[in-house]
C-alpha positions in Angstrom: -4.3 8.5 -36.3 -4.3 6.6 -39.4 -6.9 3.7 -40.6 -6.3 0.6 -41.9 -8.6 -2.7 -42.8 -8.7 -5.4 -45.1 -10.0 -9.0 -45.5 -8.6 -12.0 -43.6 -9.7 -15.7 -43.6 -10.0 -17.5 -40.4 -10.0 -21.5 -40.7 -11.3 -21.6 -44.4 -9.6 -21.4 -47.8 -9.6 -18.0 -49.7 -11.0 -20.5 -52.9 -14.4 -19.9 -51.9 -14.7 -16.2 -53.0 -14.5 -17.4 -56.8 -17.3 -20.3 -55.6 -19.7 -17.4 -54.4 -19.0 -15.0 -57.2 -19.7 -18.5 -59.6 -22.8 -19.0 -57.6 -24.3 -15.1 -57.5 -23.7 -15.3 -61.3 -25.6 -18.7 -62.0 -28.3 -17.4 -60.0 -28.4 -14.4 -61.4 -28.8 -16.6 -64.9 -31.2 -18.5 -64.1 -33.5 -15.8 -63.0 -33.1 -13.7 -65.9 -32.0 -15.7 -68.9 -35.4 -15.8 -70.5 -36.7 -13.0 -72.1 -39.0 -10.5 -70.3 -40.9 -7.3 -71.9 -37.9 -5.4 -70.7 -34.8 -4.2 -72.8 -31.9 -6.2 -72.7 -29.9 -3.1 -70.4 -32.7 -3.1 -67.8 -32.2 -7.3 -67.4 -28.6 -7.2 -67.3 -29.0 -4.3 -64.5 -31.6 -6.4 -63.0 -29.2 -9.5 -62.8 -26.0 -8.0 -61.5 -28.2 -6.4 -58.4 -29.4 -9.8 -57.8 -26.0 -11.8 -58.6 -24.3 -9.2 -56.3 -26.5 -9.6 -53.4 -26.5 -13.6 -53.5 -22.5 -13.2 -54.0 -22.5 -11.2 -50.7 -24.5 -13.5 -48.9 -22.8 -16.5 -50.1 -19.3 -14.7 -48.6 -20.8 -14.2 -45.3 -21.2 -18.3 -45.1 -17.8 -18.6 -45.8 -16.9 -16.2 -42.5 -14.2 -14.0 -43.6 -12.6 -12.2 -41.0 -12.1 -8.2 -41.4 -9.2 -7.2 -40.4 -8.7 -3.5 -39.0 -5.2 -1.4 -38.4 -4.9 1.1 -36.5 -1.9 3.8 -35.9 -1.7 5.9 -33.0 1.3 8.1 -32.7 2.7 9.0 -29.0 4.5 12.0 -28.5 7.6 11.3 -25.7 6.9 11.7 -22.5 9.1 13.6 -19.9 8.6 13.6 -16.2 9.6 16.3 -13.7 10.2 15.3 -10.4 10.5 18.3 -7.5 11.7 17.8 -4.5 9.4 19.2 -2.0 10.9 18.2 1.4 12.1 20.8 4.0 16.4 20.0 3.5 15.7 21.9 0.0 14.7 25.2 1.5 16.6 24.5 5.0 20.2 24.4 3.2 20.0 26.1 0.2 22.9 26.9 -2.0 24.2 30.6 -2.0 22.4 32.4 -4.2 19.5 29.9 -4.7 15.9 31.3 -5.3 13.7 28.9 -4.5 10.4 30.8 -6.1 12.3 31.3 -9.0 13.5 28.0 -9.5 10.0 26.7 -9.7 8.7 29.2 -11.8 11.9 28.0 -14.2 11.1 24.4 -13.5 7.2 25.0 -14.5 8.4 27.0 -18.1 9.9 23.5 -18.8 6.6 22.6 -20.6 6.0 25.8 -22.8 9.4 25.5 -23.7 9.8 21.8 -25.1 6.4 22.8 -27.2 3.6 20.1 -28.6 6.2 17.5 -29.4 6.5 16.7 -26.1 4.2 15.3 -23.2 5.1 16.6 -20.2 4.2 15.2 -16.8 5.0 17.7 -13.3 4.8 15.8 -9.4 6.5 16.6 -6.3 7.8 14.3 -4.0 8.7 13.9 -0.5 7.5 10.1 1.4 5.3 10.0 -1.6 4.5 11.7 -5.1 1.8 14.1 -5.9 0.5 15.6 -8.8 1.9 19.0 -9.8 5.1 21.4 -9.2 5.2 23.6 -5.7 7.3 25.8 -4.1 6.2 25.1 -0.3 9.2 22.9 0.4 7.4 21.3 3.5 7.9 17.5 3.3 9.2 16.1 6.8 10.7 12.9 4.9 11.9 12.1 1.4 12.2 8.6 -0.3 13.5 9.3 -3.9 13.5 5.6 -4.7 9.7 5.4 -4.1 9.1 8.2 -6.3 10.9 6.8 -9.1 8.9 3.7 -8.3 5.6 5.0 -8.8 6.7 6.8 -11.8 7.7 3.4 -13.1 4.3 1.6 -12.1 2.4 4.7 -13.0 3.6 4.9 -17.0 5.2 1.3 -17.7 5.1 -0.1 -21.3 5.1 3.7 -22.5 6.9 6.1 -24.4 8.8 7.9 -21.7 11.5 9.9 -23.2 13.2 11.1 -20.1 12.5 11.4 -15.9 13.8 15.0 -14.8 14.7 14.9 -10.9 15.4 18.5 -9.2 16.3 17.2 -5.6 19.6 17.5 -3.2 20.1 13.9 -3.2 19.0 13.4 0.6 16.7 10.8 1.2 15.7 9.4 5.3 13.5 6.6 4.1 13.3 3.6 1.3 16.1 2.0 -0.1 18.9 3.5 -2.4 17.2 5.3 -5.4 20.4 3.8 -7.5 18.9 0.4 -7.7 15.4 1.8 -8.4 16.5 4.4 -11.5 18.1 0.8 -13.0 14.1 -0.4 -13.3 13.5 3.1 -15.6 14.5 1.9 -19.4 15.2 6.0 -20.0 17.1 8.7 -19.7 17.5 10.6 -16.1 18.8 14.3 -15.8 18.9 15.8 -12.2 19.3 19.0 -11.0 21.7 19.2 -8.1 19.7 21.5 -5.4 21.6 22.1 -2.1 25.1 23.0 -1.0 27.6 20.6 -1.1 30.2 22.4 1.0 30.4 21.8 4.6 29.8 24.2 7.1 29.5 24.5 11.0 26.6 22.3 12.4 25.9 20.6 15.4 23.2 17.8 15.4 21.7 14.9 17.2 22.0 12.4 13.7 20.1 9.5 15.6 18.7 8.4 18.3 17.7 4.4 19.3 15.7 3.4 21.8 12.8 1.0 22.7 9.4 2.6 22.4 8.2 0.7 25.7 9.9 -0.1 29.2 8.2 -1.5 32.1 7.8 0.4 35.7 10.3 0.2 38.1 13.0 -0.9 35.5 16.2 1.3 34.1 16.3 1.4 30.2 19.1 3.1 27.8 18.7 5.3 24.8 21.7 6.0 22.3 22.4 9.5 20.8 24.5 9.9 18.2 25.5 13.6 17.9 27.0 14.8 15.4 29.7 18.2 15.0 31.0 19.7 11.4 33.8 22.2 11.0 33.6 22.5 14.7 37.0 21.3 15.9 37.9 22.3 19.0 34.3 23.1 20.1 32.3 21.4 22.8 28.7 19.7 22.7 26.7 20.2 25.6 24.1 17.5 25.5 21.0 17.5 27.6 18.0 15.4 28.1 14.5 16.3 29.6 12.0 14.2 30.8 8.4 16.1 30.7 10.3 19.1 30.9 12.3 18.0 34.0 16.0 18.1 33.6 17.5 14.5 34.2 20.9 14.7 32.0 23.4 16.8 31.3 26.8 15.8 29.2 30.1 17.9 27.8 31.6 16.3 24.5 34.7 17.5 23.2 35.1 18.1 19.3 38.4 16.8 17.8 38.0 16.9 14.0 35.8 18.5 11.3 33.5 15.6 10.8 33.2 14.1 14.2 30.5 11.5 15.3 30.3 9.9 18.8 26.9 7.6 20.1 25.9 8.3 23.4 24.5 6.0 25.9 22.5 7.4 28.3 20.6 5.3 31.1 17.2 6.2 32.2 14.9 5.5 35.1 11.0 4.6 34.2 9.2 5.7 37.2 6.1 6.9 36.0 3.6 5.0 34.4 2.4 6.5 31.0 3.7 7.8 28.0 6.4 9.9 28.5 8.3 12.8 26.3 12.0 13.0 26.2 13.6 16.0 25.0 17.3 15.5 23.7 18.8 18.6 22.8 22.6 20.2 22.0 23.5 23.8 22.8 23.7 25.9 19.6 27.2 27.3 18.8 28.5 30.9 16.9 28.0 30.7 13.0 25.6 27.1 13.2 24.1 26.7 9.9 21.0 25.4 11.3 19.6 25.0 14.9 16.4 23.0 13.9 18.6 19.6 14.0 19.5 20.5 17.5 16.5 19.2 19.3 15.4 15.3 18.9 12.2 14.3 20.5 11.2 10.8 21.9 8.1 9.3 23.3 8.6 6.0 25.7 5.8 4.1 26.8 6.3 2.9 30.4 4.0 -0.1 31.2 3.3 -1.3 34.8 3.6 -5.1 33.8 3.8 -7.6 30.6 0.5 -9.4 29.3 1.7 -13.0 29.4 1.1 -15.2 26.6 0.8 -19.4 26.7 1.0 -21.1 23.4 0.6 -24.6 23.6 1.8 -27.8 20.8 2.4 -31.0 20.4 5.4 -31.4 18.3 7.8 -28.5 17.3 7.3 -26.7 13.9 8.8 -23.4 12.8 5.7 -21.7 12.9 5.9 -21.5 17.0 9.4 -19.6 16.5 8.0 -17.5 14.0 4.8 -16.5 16.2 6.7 -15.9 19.2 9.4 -13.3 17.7 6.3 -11.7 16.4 4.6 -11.3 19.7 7.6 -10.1 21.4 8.3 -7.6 19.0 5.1 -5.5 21.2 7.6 -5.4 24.5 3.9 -5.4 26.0 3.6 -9.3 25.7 5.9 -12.1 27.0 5.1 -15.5 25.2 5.9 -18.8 27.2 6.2 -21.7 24.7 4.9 -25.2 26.5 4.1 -29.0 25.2 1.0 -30.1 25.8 2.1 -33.1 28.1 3.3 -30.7 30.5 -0.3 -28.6 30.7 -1.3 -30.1 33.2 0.1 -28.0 36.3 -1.1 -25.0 34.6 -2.7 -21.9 36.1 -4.6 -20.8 32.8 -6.3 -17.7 35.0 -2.1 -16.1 34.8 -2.3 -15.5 31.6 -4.3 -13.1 29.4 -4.6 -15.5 26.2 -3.8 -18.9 25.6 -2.4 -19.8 22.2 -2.8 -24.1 21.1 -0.8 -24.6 17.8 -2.5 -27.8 15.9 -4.8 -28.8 18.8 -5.3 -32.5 19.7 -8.3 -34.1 21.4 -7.1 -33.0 25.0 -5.6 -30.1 24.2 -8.9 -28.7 23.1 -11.0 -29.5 26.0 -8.4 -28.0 28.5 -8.5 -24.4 26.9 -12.6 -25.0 26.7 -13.0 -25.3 30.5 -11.1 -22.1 30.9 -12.7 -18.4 30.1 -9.0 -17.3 29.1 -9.5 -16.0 25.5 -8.0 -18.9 22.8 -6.9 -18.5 19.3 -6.4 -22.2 18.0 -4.3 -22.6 15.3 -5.0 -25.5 12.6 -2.4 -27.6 10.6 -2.0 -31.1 9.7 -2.0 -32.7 12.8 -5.1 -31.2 14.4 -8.1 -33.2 15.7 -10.7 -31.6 13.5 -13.7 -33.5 15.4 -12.3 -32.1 18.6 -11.8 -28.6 17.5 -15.5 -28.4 16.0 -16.6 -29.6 19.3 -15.2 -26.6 21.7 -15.6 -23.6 19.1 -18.5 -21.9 17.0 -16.3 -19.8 15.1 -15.5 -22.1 12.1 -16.8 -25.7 11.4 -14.1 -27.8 9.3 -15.2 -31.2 7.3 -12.5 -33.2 6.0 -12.7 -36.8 5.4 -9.0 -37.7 4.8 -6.4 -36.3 6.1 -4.9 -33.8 3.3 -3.7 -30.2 2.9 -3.8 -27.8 0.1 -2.4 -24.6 -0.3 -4.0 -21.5 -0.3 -3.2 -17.7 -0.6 -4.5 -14.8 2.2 -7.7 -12.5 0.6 -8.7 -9.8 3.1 -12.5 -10.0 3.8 -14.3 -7.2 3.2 -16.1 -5.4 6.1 -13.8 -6.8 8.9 -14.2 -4.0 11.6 -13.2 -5.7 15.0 -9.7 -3.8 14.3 -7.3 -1.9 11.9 -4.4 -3.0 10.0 -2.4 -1.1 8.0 -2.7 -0.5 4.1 0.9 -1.6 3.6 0.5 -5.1 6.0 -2.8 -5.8 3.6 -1.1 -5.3 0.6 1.8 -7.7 2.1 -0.8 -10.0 3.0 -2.2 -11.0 -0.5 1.6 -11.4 -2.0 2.4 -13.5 0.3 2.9 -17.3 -0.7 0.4 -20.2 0.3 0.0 -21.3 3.5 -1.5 -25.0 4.3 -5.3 -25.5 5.2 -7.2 -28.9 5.7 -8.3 -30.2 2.7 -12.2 -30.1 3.1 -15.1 -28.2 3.3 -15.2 -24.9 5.8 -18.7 -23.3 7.4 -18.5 -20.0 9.1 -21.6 -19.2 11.9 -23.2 -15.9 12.4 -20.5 -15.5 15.3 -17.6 -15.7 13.2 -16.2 -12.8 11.7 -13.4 -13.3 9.4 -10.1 -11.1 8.6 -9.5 -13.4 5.7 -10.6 -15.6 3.6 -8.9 -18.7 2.0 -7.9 -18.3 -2.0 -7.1 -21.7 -3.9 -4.9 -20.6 -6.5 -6.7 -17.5 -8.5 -9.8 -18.5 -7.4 -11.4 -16.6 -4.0 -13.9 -19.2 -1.6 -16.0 -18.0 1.6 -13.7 -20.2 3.5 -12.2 -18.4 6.2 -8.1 -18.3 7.1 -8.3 -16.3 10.3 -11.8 -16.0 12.0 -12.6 -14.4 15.4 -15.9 -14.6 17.5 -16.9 -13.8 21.0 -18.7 -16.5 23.1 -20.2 -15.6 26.0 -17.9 -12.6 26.5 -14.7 -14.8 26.1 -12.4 -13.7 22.4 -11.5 -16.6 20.3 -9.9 -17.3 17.0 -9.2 -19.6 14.5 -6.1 -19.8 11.9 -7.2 -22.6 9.6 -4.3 -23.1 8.1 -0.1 -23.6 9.4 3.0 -22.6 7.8 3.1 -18.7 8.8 6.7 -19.2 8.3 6.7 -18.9 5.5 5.1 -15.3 5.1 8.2 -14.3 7.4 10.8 -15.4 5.5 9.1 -13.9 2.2 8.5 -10.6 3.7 12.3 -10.5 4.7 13.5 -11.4 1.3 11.1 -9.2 -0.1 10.9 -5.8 1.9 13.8 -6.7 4.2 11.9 -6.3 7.8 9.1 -8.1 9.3 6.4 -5.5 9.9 3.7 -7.0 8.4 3.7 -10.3 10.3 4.5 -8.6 13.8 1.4 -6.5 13.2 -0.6 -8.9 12.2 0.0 -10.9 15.5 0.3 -7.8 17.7 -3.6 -6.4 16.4 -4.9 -10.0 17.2 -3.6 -9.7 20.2 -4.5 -6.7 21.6 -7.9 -7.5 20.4 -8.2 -10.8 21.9 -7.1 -9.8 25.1 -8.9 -7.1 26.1 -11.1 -7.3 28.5 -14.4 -6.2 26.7 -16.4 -7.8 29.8 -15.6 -5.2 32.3 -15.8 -2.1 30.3 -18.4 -1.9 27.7 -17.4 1.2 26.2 -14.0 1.6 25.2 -12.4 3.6 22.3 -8.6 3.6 21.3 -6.1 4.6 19.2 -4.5 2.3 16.8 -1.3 3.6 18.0 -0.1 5.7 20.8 2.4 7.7 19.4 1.3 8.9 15.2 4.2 10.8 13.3 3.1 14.2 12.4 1.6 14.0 8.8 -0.2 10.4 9.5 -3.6 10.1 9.7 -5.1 9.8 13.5 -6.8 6.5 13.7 -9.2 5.8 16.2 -11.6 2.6 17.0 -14.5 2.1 19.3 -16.4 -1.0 20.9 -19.6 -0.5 22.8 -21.1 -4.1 24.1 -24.6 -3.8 25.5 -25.8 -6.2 28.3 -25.5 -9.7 26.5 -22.3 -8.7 26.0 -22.9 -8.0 22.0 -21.3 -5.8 20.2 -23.8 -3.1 18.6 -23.2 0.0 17.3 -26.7 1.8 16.9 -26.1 4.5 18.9 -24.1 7.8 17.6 -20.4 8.1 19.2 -19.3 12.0 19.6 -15.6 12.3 20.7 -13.5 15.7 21.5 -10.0 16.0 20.9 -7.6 18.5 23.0 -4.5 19.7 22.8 -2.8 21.5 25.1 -3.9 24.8 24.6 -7.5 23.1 25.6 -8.2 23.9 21.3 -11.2 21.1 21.2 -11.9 19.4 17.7 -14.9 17.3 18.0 -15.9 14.3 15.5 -18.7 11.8 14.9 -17.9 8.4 14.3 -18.6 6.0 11.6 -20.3 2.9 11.6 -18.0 0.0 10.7 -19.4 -3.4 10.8 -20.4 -4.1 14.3 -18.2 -1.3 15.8 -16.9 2.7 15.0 -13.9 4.2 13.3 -13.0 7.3 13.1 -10.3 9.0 10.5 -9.4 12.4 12.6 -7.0 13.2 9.7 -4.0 15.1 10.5 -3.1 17.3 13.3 -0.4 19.0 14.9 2.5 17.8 16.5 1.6 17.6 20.4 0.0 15.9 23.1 -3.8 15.6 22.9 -6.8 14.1 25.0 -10.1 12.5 24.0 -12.9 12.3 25.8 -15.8 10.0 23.7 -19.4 9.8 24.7 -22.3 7.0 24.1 -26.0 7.0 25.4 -27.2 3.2 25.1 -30.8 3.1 25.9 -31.2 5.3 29.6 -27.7 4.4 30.2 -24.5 7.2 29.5 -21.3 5.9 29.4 -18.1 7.5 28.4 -14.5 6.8 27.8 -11.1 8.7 28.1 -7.8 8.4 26.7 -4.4 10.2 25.1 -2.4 9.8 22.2 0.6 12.2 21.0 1.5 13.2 17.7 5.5 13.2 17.0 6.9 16.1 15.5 9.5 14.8 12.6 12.7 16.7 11.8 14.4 14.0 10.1 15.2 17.0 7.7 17.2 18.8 9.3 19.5 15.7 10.1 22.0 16.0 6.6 22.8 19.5 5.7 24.9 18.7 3.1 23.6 17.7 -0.5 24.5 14.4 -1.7 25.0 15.4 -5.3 27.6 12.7 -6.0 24.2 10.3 -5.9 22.6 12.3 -8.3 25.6 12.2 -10.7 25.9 8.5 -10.7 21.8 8.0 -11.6 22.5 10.4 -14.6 25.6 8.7 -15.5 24.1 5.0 -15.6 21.5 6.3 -17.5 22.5 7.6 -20.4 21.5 11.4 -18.8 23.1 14.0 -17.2 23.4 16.4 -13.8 22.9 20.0 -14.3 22.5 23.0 -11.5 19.7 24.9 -11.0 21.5 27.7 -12.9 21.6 25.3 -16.0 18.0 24.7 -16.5 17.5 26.7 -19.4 19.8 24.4 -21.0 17.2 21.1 -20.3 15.1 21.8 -23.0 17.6 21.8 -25.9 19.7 18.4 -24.5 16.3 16.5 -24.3 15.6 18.1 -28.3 19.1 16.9 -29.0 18.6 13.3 -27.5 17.7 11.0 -30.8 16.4 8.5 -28.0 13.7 10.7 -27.1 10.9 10.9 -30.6 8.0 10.0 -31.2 6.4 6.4 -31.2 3.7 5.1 -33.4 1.8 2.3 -32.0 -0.1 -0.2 -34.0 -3.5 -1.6 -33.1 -5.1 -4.7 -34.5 -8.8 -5.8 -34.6 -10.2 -9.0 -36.0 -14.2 -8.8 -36.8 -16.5 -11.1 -38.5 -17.8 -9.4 -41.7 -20.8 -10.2 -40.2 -20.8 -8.4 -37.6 -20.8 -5.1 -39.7 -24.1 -3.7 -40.3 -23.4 -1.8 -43.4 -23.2 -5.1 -45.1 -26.5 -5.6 -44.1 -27.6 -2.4 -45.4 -26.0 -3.0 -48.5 -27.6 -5.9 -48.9 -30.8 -4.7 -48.0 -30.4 -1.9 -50.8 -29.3 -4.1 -53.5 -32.5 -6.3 -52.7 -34.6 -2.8 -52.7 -33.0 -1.3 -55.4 -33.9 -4.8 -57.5 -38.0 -4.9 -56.1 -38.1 -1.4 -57.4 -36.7 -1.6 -60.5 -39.1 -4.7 -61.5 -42.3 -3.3 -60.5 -41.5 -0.2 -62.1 -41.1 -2.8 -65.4 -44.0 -4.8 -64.5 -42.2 -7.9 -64.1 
C-alpha cells in the first residue's frame, strides 16, 4: 500500500507561511541581537531553535490542513457459484463424476495463483459459503444467488462470477434479468444432460390448501410423458392411503402434457394427505418425479368477518381480498347506517374502518373482538373514549405521512422475515397529525416513522380488555402497500399475512382455553424451520409466562423430540428447527400455581421434490447469461481451460484504490513533540551557557 501526504489550506490564503517565517525570525532577533558571553555560533544556534519553534506555532494559527493519500491495490475477484440442488446429481450427464468435478472446481483457486481473489458458495433457495459435493438442495433459485452475490460485493473489483449449474431453477424470477445487474464477466459450466429421454412425471399440481366439510373441491394435475409415445399413464390418487382415483391417459407424442381435473369429496374434518402418483414404465430415467404429495385442510365452517365504514375508500377492497386469501374467513363489507339490525354475537371479529361517534359505541357494547382502523375521517374523541389501546390528540384535522418500523419485542404472534422486510419498504401510509400515547395494555407491532426519523407512536397496536382482543391501525391508505408490493415482488404475500396473523390472533378465543400453543403454519415445507407459539392466561385473564413450557414432538414411528420454550415478551416461542418430512404430534405441558394444564395439536412437514420435475438441463439459459456478458459456457470436461480464459481476459486486473484524509496539523502530536524539543533543546543549551 503506498503513502502519500502533503499540506493543504482550508479557508485561508497560502501567504501566511512567509508572515510566520517573517515573524519566527523577528522574534528570534529581538531575543538574541544583543550580545551575550556566548560565541557568535552558539547565538545564531540559539536563535534558529527559537525562530523555528515560534514559526511553527505561528502556522498552527493559520490551520493548515494535512492532506494524506493513500493507495490500496485490489487483486480481481472471481466468484464460483455450485449448484448444490438434487436435479444435478438426479440427471447427470453420461460420464459425469460428480466427486470429481468438485475436487476440479475447488483446484480453481491454486490454479489462478495470488493474483487472484477467489470467492467459493453453493447454492440451491439460497447461497452458502463454500464448495460441496452433497448435491441435496430440494429447490434452486439462480437469480437469488446472483443477487446476493451482487449485494454481498457491490462497488468492488469483481473480475468475473463462475456459475457450474444445469440451468434448472423452481423458484425466483429469470436469472437473465438478474446477471444484467452484475457489471462483469459470467462463464457457466453447463452440468446436466440436455438430451431427452423417457420420463413420466406429475409437472404440477394446483389446488386450494383449505375446503370446508361437506363440500366437493377440485385439484389439477398436470402429468407429464417424454419419448413415451404410444405409452399409457395410469394416474392414481390416495387419500390417507385410501384409494379414491384411478385414471388411464394415452401418450400421443414425445413431449406430451395434459392437466387433469380431478374432483374430490371433503368429508373428514382435519388435515388431510393426498397422494398423486403415475405408474413407472420400462427404461424411465427417473421414478422420484412420479409421486406428488398434497396436504388439504378441511374446515368445518368459515370465521365470519364484519367490517364496518362510512364512506367507500380503496382500503376496504384492499383489506377484504386480504382476508379472503385465508379460505378460513369470509368478510361481509356493511355501511354504518345499515348496523343497526345487526347480530354482532354471528361474527368472530368486527372490523370499523374510520369510526364515527356511533359507530364506536356500537362495537363497545359488544364483547366481539374490534380492530378500528383510523383515517381522516375518524372521531378521534369518540375513539379515545371506547379503547385503552392508543390515545390520539390532534387539534386540527390534518394527516401526515409516515413509514411502518417493526417494534421490537412484539411476541403476541409471528410474521415472517420476508413480510418484515416488506413492511419497512413499503411507502407512507396516512396518520392523524397529532400527538400518540400508548397504555401499559397496548402492545404494538409497529411503530410510526416520520420521514427518517423513528417516534414511539404506534401504527398497529393490540390490547386485551377484559378478555376481549382489540386493535388499532392509526393510520389509512393500506392500499397503497398492495399495489407497491405487486409492482415490486409481483404477489401480495406480505399484506395477506399481515391481515391473516391479526386475525387469527384477534379471534381466538383466549377466554375459554387458557393454554393453548400452535403452529404458525399447518403444513412447513421440508427444510423450513418449525415455528411454534404459546399463550398461557392465568385467572384475570392476563397473559404471563413465568412458568416453564416442555412440549414433545412425534412422528409416526412414536420417535419423541422434546423442547423447552422461550420466553418471548408476554408469551413462548419455540424454533424446533428442521425435521423430517412427515406427520407429527405435540403434546405441550404447563403447571400454573397447583393447576396442570396441557395442550395438543399436529402439524405436517411436506416432503419437496420439485427436483425431480425437469430432467432436462436448460443449458440454452446458461449460454445466453454468458453471451450478454461478455463470458462464456464451457462443460464440465473444459474446466481446466477456466483458468487461462480468465488470465487472458484484459477486463479482469488489478485495481488500485485511492484514499484521501483531511487532518488539522494540529491534530498531529508529533508537532507537538517537535515543538516541545526545539523549546528543550533551546532551555538546555542556555543554561549550559549561563545565559
Amino acid at each position: 500500500m503506498l503513502f502519500l501526504f502533503s499540506i493543504n489550506w482550508g479557508s485561508v490564503s497560502g501567504w501566511w507561511t512567509p508572515v510566520c517565517l517573517l515573524l519566527g525570525a523577528l522574534y528570534a532577533w529581538v531575543m538574541y541581537r544583543n550580545p551575550v558571553n556566548t560565541s557568535a555560533t552558539v547565538r545564531n544556534i540559539l536563535a534558529a531553535l527559537r525562530g523555528l519553534a515560534v514559526f511553527i506555532i505561528a502556522f498552527l494559527l493559520v490551520s493548515p490542513l494535512v492532506r494524506s493519500v493513500s493507495y490500496q491495490p485490489q487483486k480481481p475477484l472471481v466468484l464460483i457459484a455450485q449448484d448444490n440442488s438434487e436435479s444435478v446429481k438426479l440427471f447427470k450427464s453420461p460420464g459425469f463424476d460428480a466427486q470429481k468435478f468438485a475436487a476440479d472446481l475447488a483446484a480453481l483457486k491454486n490454479t489462478l495463483g495470488d493474483g487472484y481473489d477467489v470467492r467459493e458458495y453453493n447454492f440451491d433457495a439460497t447461497l452458502h459459503d463454500g464448495l460441496t459435493n452433497t448435491y441435496s438442495g430440494k429447490q434452486t433459485d439462480i437469480s437469488a444467488a446472483l443477487h446476493q452475490l451482487n449485494d454481498r460485493f457491490v462497488n468492488q473489483n469483481i473480475g468475473a462470477v463462475v456459475m457450474a449449474t444445469d440451468g434448472l431453477y423452481n423458484r425466483g424470477a429469470d436469472p437473465q434479468y438478474e446477471a444484467k445487474d452484475i457489471r462483469t464477466n459470467i462463464y457457466t459450466i453447463a452440468l446436466g444432460d440436455t438430451i431427452p429421454r423417457r420420463d413420466l412425471l406429475i409437472a404440477n399440481v394446483n389446488y386450494n390448501k383449505t375446503a370446508f366439510l361437506g363440500n366437493d373441491f377440485e385439484i389439477e394435475v398436470l402429468t407429464a410423458a417424454y419419448q413415451a409415445n404410444g405409452e399409457s399413464i395410469r394416474l392414481s390418487v390416495a387419500q390417507d392411503g385410501r384409494s379414491v382415483l384411478s385414471q388411464q391417459i394415452a401418450v400421443t407424442n414425445d413431449a406430451f402434457r395434459k392437466a387433469v381435473p380431478i374432483k374430490l369429496s371433503a368429508d373428514a374434518k382435519g388435515i388431510h394427505k393426498f397422494t398423486i402418483s403415475i405408474a413407472p414404465v420400462r427404461n424411465e430415467v427417473s421414478v422420484q418425479n412420479n409421486t406428488e404429495t398434497i396436504y388439504v385442510e378441511v374446515l368445518d365452517a368459515r370465521q365470519k368477518i364484519l367490517l364496518l365504514y362510512n364512506s367507500p375508500h380503496p382500503d376496504i377492497t384492499v383489506i377484504k381480498q386480504a382476508i379472503e386469501s385465508n379460505k378460513n374467513y369470509e368478510l361481509k363489507t356493511t355501511r354504518a347506517a345499515e348496523a343497526g339490525a345487526i347480530n354482532w354475537n354471528d361474527y368472530s371479529l368486527v372490523m370499523l374502518y374510520q369510526p364515527a361517534e356511533g359507530m364506536a359505541a356500537l362495537a363497545a357494547k359488544s364483547r366481539v373482538p374490534v380492530w378500528y382502523m383510523v383515517g381522516a375521517q375518524t372521531d378521534l374523541n369518540a375513539l379515545n373514549q371506547v379503547q385503552k389501546i392508543v390515545q390520539i390528540g390532534a387539534n386540527r384535522q390534518e394527516m401526515q405521512e409516515v413509514f411502518a418500523l417493526q417494534s421490537a419485542g412484539f411476541s403476541l404472534f409471528t410474521l415472517s422475515d420476508s413480510t418484515l422486510q416488506k413492511l419497512a419498504k413499503f411507502p407512507p401510509l396516512l396518520a392523524p397529525y397529532g400527538n400518540y400515547s400508548s397504555p401499559a395494555n397496548g402492545t404494538p407491532l409497529l411503530k410510526q416513522k416520520i420521514g427518517t426519523v423513528p417516534t414511539p407512536y404506534p401504527l398497529l397496536s393490540f390490547g386485551d380488555e377484559s378478555g376481549r382482543r382489540e386493535a388499532v391501525m392509526t393510520a389509512e391508505g393500506i392500499w397503497r402497500w398492495q399495489l407497491s408490493e405487486y409492482q415490486t415482488y409481483g404477489s401480495h404475500h406480505a399484506v395477506e399475512e399481515l391481515f391473516t396473523q391479526c386475525v387469527q390472533y384477534l379471534t381466538a378465543n383466549a377466554g375459554q382455553q387458557r393454554f393453548r400453543v400452535y403452529p404458525a403454519k399447518n403444513v412447513f415445507d421440508e427444510g423450513e424451520n418449525i415455528l411454534l407459539n404459546a399463550e398461557l392466561y392465568n385467572d384475570a385473564l392476563e397473559l404471563v409466562n413465568t412458568p416453564d413450557v416442555r412440549i414433545d414432538i412425534k412422528n409416526e414411528a412414536n420417535k419423541s423430540y422434546s423442547f423447552l420454550f422461550s420466553r418471548n415478551g408476554q408469551s413462548y416461542q419455540l424454533d424446533a428447527g428442521t425435521l423430517p418430512a412427515g406427520e407429527y404430534s405435540y403434546t405441550a405441558g404447563v403447571k400454573l400455581g397447583e393447576k396442570s394444564m396441557s395442550a395438543h395439536g399436529q402439524f405436517t412437514v411436506k416432503a419437496l421434490n420439485q427436483e425431480a420435475r425437469q430432467s432436462t438441463a436448460n443449458h440454452q439459459l446458461l449460454y445466453a447469461m454468458a453471451k450478454q456478458s461478455g463470458g462464456e459456457m464451457l462443460q464440465p470436461s473444459q474446466i481446466n481451460r477456466l483458468a487461462d480464459l480468465l488470465r487472458k481476459n484484459e477486463t479482469i486486473k488489478t485495481v488500485e484504490y485511492e484514499d484521501k484524509h483531511y487532518t488539522d496539523l494540529i491534530d498531529l502530536k508529533w508537532v507537538f513533540v517537535l515543538i516541545l524539543l526545539l523549546i528543550s533543546t533551546e532551555w538546555f543549551m542556555r543554561k549550559r551557557e549561563g545565559i
